[in-house]
N, C-alpha and C positions, 0 to 999 in steps of 0.2 A: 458758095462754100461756107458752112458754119465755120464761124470764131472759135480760134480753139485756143483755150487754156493750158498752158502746160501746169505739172504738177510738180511743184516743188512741196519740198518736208514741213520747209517755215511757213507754207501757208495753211498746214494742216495742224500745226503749232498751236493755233488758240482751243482747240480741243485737247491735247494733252499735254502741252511742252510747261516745264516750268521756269524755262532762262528767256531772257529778255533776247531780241536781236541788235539790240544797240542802238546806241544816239536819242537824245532828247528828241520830245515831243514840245517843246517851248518853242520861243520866237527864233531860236538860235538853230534848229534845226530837227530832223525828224523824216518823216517817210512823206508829209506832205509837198516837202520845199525839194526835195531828192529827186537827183534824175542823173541817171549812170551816163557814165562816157560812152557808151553805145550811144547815148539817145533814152534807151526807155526807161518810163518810168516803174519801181516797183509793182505796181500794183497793174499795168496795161495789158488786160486779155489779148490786146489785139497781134501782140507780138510773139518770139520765141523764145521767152522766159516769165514766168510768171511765181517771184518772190511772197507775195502777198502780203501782208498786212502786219504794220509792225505791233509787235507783244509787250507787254508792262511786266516785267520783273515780278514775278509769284515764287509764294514760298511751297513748298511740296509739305503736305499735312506732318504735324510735329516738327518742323523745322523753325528753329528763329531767326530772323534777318540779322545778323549782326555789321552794322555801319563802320567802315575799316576808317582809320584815321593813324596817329602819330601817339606813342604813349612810350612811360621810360619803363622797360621790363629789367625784373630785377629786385630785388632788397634795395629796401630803401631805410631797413633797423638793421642791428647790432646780428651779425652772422656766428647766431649760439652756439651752433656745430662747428664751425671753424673749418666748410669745406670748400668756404672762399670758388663757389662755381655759378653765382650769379648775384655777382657786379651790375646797378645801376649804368642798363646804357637807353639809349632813344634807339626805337625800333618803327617804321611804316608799317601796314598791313591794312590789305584790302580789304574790300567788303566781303563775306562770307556768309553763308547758313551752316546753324550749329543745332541740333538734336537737343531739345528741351530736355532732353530727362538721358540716363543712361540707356541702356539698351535692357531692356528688361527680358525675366527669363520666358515671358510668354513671346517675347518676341526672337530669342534666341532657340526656341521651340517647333516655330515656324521654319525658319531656317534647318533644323534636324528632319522636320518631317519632310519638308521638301526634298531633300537630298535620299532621303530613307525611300520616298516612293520612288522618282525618278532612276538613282541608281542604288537598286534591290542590293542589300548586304548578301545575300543569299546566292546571290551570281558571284562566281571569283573571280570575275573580272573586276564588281565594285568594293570587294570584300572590305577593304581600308578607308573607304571615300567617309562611310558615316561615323564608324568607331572614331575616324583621325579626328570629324568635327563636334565632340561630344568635352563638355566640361567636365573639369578632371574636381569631380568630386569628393576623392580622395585626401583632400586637401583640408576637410573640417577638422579631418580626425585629430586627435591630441594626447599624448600619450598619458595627460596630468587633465584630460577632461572629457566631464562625460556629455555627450551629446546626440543629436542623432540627424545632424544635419545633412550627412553624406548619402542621407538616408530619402530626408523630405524638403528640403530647399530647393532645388531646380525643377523636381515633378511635380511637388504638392500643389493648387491650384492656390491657398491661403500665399502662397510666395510668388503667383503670379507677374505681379507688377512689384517687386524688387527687383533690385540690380544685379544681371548676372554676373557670377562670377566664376574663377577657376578658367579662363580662357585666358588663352594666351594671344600675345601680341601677333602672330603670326594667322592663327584661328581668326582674329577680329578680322583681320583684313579682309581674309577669305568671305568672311560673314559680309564684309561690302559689298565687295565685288558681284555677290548672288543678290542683293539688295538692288546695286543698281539695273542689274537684269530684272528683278522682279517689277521694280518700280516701272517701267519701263514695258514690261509686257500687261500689269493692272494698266495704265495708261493708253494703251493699243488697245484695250478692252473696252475701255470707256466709250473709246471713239469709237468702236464700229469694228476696226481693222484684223481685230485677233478675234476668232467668235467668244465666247465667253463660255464655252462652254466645249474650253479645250483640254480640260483634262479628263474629261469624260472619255473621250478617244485615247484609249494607254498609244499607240501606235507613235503619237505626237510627244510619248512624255517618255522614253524609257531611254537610258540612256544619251549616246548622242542628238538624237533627232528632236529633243528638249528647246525653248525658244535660248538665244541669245543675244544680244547686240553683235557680237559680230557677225555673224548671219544674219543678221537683218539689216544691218547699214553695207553688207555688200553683196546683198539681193538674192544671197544663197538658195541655189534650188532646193534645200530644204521647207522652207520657209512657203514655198507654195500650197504643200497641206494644209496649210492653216492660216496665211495670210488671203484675206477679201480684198481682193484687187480691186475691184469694184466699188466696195464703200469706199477702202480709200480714195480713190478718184471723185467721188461723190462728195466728201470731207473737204477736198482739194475746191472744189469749184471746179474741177474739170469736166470736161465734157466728151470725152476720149475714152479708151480703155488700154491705149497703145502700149504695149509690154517697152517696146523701144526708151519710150519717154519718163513712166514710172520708175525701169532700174535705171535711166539717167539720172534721177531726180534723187533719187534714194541714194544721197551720198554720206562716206565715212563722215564727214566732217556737220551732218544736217542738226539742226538745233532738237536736242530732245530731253529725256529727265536728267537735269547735271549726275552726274560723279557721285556717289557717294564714297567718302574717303576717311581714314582717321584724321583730325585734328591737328596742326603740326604746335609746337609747343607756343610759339610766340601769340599760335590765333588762340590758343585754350585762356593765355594768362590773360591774353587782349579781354577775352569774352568774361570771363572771372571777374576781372573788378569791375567792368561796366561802367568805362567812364566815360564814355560814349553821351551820357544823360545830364539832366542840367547843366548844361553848359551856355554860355553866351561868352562869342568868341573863342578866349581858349582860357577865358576864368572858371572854378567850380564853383557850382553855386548851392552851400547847403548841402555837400554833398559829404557824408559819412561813410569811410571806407566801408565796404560790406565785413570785412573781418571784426570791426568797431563793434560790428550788432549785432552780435551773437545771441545777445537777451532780449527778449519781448520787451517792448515798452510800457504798453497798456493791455488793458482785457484780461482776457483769459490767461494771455503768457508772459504777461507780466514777471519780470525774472528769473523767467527760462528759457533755459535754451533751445535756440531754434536751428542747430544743427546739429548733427548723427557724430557724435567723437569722445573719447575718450577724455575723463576729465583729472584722472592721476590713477595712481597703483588700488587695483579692484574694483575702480569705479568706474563704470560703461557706461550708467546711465543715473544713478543719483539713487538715494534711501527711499526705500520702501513707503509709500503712500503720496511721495514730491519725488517723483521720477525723472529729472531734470528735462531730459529729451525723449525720455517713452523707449527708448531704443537699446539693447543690449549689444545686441548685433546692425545687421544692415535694416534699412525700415522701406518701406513704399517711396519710390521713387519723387512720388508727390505729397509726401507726410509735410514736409518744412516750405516754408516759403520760398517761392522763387525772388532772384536779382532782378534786379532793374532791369534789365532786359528782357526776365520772363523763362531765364533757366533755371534749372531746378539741379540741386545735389553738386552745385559747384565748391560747396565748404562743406566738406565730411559726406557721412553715409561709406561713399568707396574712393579707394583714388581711380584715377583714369589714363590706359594708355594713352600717348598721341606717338605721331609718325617718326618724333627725331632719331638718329642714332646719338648716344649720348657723348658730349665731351663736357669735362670738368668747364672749358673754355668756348663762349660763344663766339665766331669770328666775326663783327660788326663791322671791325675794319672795311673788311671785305666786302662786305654787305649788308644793308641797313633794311634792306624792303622784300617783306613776305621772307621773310628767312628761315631756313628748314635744312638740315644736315642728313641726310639720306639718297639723293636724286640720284635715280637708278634708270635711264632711260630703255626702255625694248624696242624692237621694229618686232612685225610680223614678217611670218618665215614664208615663202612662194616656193610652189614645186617649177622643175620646170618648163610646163607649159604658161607660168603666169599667174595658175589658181592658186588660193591662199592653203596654206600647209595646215590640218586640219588633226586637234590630236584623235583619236581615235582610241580603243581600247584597251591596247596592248602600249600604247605610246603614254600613258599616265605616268607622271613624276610624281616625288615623295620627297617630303622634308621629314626628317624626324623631333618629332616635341622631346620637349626634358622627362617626360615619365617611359619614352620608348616607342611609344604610340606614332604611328606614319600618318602625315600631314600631307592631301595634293595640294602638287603646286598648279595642278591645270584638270580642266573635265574635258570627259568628249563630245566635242560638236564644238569647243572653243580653239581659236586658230592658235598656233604655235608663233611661243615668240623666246626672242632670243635678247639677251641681257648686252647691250653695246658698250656700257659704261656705268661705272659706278664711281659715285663722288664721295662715299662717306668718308676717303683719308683725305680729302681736299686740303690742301695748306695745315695738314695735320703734323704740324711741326715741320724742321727742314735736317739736312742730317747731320748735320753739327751735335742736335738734340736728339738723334737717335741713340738707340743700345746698342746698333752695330755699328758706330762711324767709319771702322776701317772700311766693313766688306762697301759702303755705299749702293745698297740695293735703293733700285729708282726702278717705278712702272713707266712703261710706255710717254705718260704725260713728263714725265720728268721727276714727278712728286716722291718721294721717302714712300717707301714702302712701309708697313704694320710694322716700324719698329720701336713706336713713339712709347705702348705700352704690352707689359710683360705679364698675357694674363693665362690664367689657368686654361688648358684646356680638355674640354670635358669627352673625354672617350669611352664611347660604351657599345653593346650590341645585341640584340636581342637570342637568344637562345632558341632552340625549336620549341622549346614549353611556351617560349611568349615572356619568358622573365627577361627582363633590363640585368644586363652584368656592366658592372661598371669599372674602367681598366685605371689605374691609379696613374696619377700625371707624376713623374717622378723628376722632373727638373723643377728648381727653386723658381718660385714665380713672386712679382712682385705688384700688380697692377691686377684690379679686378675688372677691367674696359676693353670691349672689343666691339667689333663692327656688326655683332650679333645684341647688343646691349641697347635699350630704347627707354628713353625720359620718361619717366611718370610723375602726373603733377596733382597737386591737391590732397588732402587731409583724406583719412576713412574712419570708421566704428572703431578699429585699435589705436587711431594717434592720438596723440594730444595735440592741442590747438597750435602746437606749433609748426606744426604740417598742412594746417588749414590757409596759410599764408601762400596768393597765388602764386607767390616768386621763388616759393620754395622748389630744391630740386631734387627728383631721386632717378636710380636707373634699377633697372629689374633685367633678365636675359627675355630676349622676345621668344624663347620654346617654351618658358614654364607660365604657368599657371596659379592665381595666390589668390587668396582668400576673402584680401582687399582690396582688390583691384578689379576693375569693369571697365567701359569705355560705353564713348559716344560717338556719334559718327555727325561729318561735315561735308559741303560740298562747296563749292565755288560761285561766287554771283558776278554774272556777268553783266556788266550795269548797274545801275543803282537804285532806289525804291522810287526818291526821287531827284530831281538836275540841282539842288542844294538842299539842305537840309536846314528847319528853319524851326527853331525850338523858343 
């Protein structure tokens, strides 16, 4: 009887995965010294599991490894604003990859086209999917200035590689979520497993029948038009073709392109000062905040500024012939020098979403490590036979953006999932400190319901012309903060340097869209580059 290999995902891993499977490779332990409670070892053809070969922690192109450690987020000067919401505490935070540069509008382009081919605006079943994901250009205009950016900033090719912007926090996300599918199907490409030459067949792209991770990691019969059963087993070191074995192997959980996600705020400040670098032990050594060096030292920039911001009333970018930063508006994402660690536009150029919902108050108490105020857990939804609940055409959700415009919340051929919990009022005051103490509204968990803050709220509805009418909120309000409100951090081309400060805080509503604002995107590292880190 030939030896048969089984195929598992992680062994098909060193052709496109880019997370680690875990554990040292040192004296301490590793896939050599390893051998499971069964008996077998990872790597043994002979048996009936074949793990295969463990992976080194790779970064996916344009990503920076950033090294998590212990740093105190927060103001650490004089609070000019007086909005007293980030207080000096000590925060952990894991190791992380962060997106060298913003998300530029060529790369936010890709993502329109893709959606534009796939599901056709021309069909009315897609009619809102590409309009919802388009940047609200809108936004240049100025009633006291002339320009024509609303015009040539996101199309013109000269703006390229700028930062986009006019996306809204809700749009970004979206924009990951397609990211990590796409990542994820280039990578199946590489290997063999996806032909390459799958969008030549429209039959594969329209619509539902489009690649996803979730059809793929639960072996969806969709997925046989275009999945090479065959290479893959070939990839694997298998020697089989057994359909049994392959969707055994092909599990939800199989190591493949991490996550790409927004930033949650404590990893963005983490990544920002980069103090990660010269270190021995937990002294700095020679180490100049990045806010400190705003100015060239030597050469050419000698005395100028090397980031994108505002430097007082009328002044963008410096007098005529000594331009200070070259910059009026936003600039090329890699005009300035990158940090210490090698990102770029973390002090000015835009500010940048990340994932928090905002509160004046961070709760440390509660929790000190990877801290992030948002966790909204899903399950996927199952029909009754067991199969996964699948949206489909007519089952497309819609969020609406601040300008009117419908935002999905899901595409078809992605499974359906359903919202279990939501944390963003966690310990969000108790109700002593509510504004209704008498009625003592409490959810499920126990916690105060939304009474902490009294904010506007914004009602409106779209007309059959497509005009936004907007219904006036006629109770006195006193709180601009809701659970719809998300942290924005870092300086852009309109502040002054007093924004450029990582510990600075602001919050924006996640439906609208502005002018100075962009984002970057982050994922998770599972493991470490290396078993200590030795500088």
């Amino acid at each position: 009887m030939k030896k048969l290999k089984l195929f598992s995902l992680i062994a098909l891993s060193s052709a496109f995965v880019l997370t680690s499977c875990g554990g040292g490779s040192g004296k301490g332990g590793g896939t050599k010294s390893f051998v499971s409670k069964t008996g077998w070892k990872p790597n043994d053809n002979k048996g009936w599991f074949y793990a295969g070969k463990q992976q080194k922690l790779k970064g996916w192109p344009g990503m920076v490894y950033v090294e998590g450690g212990t740093f105190t987020m927060g103001l650490v000067k004089d609070d000019v604003m007086h909005d007293w919401n980030n207080t000096p505490r000590r925060m952990q935070v894991s190791s992380f990859f962060l997106g060298e540069t913003e998300i530029t509008n060529y790369e936010y382009r890709e993502y329109l086209t893709w959606l534009k081919y796939v599901f056709p605006p021309s069909d009315p079943s897609f009619r809102e999917i590409y309009t919802g994901a388009l940047p609200d250009t809108l936004l240049w205009d100025n009633e006291l200035s002339r320009n024509d950016y609303s015009e040539t900033y996101f199309r013109s090719p000269e703006y390229d590689y700028y930062p986009v912007v006019g996306v809204s926090w809700s749009q970004a996300n979206k924009y990951t979520e397609w990211l990590t599918d796409r990542a994820n199907e280039k990578a199946l490409m590489d290997a063999g497993i996806i032909a390459k030459d799958l969008y030549i067949n429209e039959s594969n792209n329209v619509g539902g029948s489009a690649f996803n991770m979730d059809k793929f990691k639960a072996n969806d019969p969709d997925m046989e038009a275009y999945i090479n059963e065959q290479r893959l087993a070939q990839k694997s070191g298998m020697r089989t073709t057994n359909q049994r074995i392959l969707a055994a192997n092909r599990s939800p959980g199989a190591a493949m392109v991490q996550k790409f996600r927004l930033p949650t705020e404590v990893e963005w400040e983490f990544a920002a000062l980069g103090t990660m670098k010269n270190r021995e032990y937990n002294n700095v050594l020679g180490k100049t905040p990045e806010i400190e060096r705003l100015r060239g030292q030597k050469g050419r920039t000698e005395g100028m500024f090397l980031e994108n911001f505002k430097y007082g009333a009328g002044d963008y970018s410096g007098v005529p012939g000594w331009e200070n930063d070259g910059s009026a508006r936003t600039a090329d994402v890699k005009k300035y020098p990158a940090n210490d660690l090698g990102l770029y536009g973390m002090f000015g150029n835009v500010a940048e979403w990340t994932a928090d919902v905002y509160r004046p108050v961070i709760d440390s108490e509660y929790n000190d490590f990877n801290y992030y105020r948002g966790n909204a857990p899903q399950r996927i939804l199952r029909n009754g036979d067991g199969t996964y609940s699948r949206v489909d055409d007519g089952s497309i959700q819609y969020d609406t953006l601040a300008d009117g415009r419908l935002l999905y919340k899901n595409l078809p051929g992605q499974f359906q999932r359903e919202e279990i919990a939501n944390y963003s009022n966690f310990r969000d005051g108790d109700r002593q400190s509510s504004l209704n103490f008498r009625a003592g509204d409490t959810d499920s968990a126990g916690n105060a319901n939304f009474n902490m803050y009294n904010a506007p709220r914004k009602n409106f509805f779209v007309d059959g012309s497509g005009r936004v009418v907007v219904q006036k909120d006629s109770q006195a309000r006193t709180s601009a903060i809701t659970n719809e409100i998300r942290v924005v951090k870092g300086g852009s081309w309109q502040d002054t340097a007093y924004w450029l400060d990582p510990g600075q805080r602001r919050f924006k509503s996640q439906s609208g869209g502005y002018g100075w604002i962009g984002f970057r995107v982050a994922q998770d590292a599972r493991g470490s580059m290396n078993n200590r880190s030795r500088r």
